[in-house]
N, C-alpha and C positions, 0 to 999 in steps of 0.2 A: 378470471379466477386463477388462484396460483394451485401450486402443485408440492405436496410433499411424498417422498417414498421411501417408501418402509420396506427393511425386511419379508416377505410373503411367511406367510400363516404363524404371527408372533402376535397375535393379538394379547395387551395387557404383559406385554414384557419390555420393560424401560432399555433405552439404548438402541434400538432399531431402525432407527432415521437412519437413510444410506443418502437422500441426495433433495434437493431442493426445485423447482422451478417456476418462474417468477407467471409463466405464462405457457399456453399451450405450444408454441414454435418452440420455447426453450424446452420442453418438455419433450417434442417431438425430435430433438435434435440431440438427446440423453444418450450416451452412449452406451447404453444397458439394453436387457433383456426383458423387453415390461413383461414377460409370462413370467418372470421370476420376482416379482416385487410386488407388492400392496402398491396403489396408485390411489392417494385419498384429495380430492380437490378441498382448497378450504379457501377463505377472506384473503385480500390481497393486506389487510391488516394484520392478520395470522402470519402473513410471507414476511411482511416486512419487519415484524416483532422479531420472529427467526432470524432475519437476514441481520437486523444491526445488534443481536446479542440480547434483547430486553425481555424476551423466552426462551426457552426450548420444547421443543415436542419430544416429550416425554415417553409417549406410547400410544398406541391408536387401539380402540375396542369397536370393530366393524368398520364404520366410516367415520366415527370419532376420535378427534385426538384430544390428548390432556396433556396443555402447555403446563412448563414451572415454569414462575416467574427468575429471572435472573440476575446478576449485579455484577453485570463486569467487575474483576477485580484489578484495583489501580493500578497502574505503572509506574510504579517506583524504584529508587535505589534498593535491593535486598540489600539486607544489614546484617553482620551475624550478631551471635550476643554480645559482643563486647562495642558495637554500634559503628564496625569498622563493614566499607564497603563491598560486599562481594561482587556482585554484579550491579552494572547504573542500570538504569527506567531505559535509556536508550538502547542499551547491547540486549534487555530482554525483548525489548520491540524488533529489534534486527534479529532477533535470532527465529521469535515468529513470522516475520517476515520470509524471512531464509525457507522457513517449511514452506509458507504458501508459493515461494515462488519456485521452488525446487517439484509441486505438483504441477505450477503451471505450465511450466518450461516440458514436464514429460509428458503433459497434454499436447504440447505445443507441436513436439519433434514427434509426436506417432501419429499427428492429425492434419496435415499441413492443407489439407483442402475442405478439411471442416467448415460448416458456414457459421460457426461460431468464433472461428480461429482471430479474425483481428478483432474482435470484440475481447477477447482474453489477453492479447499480442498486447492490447494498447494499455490493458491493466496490469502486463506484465513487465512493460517500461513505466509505469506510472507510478509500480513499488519499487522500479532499480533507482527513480529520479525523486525516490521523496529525501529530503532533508531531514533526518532524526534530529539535528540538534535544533532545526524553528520548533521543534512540539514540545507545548507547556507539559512538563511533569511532575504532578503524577498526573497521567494520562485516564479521567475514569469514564471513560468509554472505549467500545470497541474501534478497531483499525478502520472497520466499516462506515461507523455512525462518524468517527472523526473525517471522515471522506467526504460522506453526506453533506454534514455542517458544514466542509468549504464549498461544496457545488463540485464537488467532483465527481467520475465515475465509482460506484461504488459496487465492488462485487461479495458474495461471500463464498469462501471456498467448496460449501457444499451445494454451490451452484456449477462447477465446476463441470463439463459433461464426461 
């Protein structure tokens, strides 16, 4: 079974998700305070919807949560109006890149004997070594599910401990 956690005592109030885990070791290995959070177990299908973008949990009422459906939005050139480039598909991917790896990195250097650490380590050279310009654009899936689809390590940042 996987694991999402919520804000504690926010029943029925959207935005509360604080963290994800895929399974009870990843869960036990959270860097939080479980007496401070809702701990709801749900389907490893529920986790995995989470994890590659194709829901979100929404809010939890008791032990239930209410997924929305989602729709990655493409990765493309922004344009302005006059159809001139502002930013390519590739600098937006590097610049979300840039956030998850700048979380991973401060998980990295305050946890260094974590038993998660090279499990993160290896995903955190795995986004300094990916090549933005092999990926077809527009990109419309998540960084995650596009990971999946090669056979690679796939993480999502609110797996993060």
């Amino acid at each position: 079974m996987s694991y999402f956690i919520f804000v504690k005592d926010s029943d029925n109030i959207e935005g509360t998700l604080y963290c994800i885990a895929e399974n009870e070791y990843d869960l036990n290995n959270l860097n939080i305070d479980k007496s401070v959070y809702k701990i709801i177990e749900d389907s490893q299908s529920n986790f995995e919807a989470v994890k590659y973008g194709t829901k979100y949990a929404l809010k939890y009422n008791n032990n239930t949560i209410t997924y929305e459906d989602t729709f990655p939005t493409p990765i493309a050139d922004r344009l302005n109006k006059k159809g001139d480039i502002i930013k390519t598909a590739s600098e937006q991917l590097n610049d979300n890149i840039s956030s998850y790896k700048k979380k991973i990195k401060q998980f990295l250097e305050s946890n260094p004997n974590h038993s998660l650490f090279d499990k993160w380590n290896q995903y955190y050279t795995q986004l300094n070594n990916l090549n933005l310009d092999s990926i077809e654009y527009p990109l419309n899936k998540s960084l995650e599910q596009y990971f999946n689809d090669l056979g690679q390590p796939s993480l999502n940042i609110l797996q993060l401990p």
